[in-house]
N, C-alpha and C positions, 0 to 999 in steps of 0.2 A: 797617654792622655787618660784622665777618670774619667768615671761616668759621671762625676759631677758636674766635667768641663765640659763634657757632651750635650750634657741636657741643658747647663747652662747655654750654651752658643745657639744648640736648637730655637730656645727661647727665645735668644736676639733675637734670628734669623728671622723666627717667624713675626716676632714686635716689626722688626726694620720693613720686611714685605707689608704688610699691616699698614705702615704709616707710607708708605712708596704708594701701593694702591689709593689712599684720599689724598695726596697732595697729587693726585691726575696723573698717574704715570700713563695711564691708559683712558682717560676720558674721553667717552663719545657720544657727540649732540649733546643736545643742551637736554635740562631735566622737566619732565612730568612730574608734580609732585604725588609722587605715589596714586598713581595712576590707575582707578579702579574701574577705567570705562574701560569696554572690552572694542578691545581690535581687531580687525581681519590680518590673521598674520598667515605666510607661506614659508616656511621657514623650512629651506631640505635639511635631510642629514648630513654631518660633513664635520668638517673640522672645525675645533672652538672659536678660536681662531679668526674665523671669517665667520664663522653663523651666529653669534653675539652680537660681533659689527652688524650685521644684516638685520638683527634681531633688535637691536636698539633704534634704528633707520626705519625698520617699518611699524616699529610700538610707538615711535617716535618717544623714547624715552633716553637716560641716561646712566649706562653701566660700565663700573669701573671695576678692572679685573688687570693682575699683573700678567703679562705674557711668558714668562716663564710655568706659571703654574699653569696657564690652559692647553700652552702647547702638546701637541699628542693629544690630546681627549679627544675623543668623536661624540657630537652632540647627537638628539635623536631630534627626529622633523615632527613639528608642531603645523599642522593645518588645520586653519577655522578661525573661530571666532573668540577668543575670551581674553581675561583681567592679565598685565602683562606679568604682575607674579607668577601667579597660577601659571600663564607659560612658560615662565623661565624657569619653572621648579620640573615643568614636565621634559623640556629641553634635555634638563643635567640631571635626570632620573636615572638609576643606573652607572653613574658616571661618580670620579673621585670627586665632582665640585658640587658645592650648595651655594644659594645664596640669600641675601635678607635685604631689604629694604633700611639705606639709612633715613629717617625722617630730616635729620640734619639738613643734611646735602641734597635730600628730594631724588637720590640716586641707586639705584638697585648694585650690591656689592657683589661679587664673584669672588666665592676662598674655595681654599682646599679641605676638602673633609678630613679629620684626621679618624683614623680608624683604630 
């Protein structure tokens, strides 16, 4: 196989995941449209996994992330009070994943950082 074949399929792969995350493969709760009132969040450390779910539930917001890429990440614990980007940027600090707010969809997205 070339590397052309490689990086092309990479490319799918990563388009195909891409489009897999907005048509809701993982959507949870309904959306805050971008949401800059600050929340009391309790969010332990733990696996992505389940402290996203958790982390969408108590920001009362909506983030869409593929399970295959969060799987295995260990999030970091966010206690207190603030804007629900700013926590989920501080969450996956250190960690493979970033995320960005789509305006669109009114839904904070979950990718993989490429490095």
């Amino acid at each position: 196989m070339s590397l052309a074949s490689v990086v092309g399929m990479r490319a799918n792969l990563r388009t195909a995941a891409f489009r897999l995350v907005f048509v809701g493969l993982c959507t949870l709760l309904l959306a805050g449209c971008g949401v800059k009132e600050e929340r009391s969040l309790n969010i332990p450390q733990g696996s992505a996994t389940l402290t996203l779910r958790e982390f969408a539930r108590q920001a009362d917001v909506e983030i869409l992330f593929d399970l295959q890429i969060v799987r295995g990440v260990e999030t970091n614990a966010v206690n207190g009070k603030y804007e629900p980007g700013s926590a989920l940027r501080m969450m996956l600090e250190d960690t493979r994943l970033g995320v960005d707010f789509e305006k669109e969809s009114g839904a904070y997205a979950v990718y993989r950082k490429e490095f």
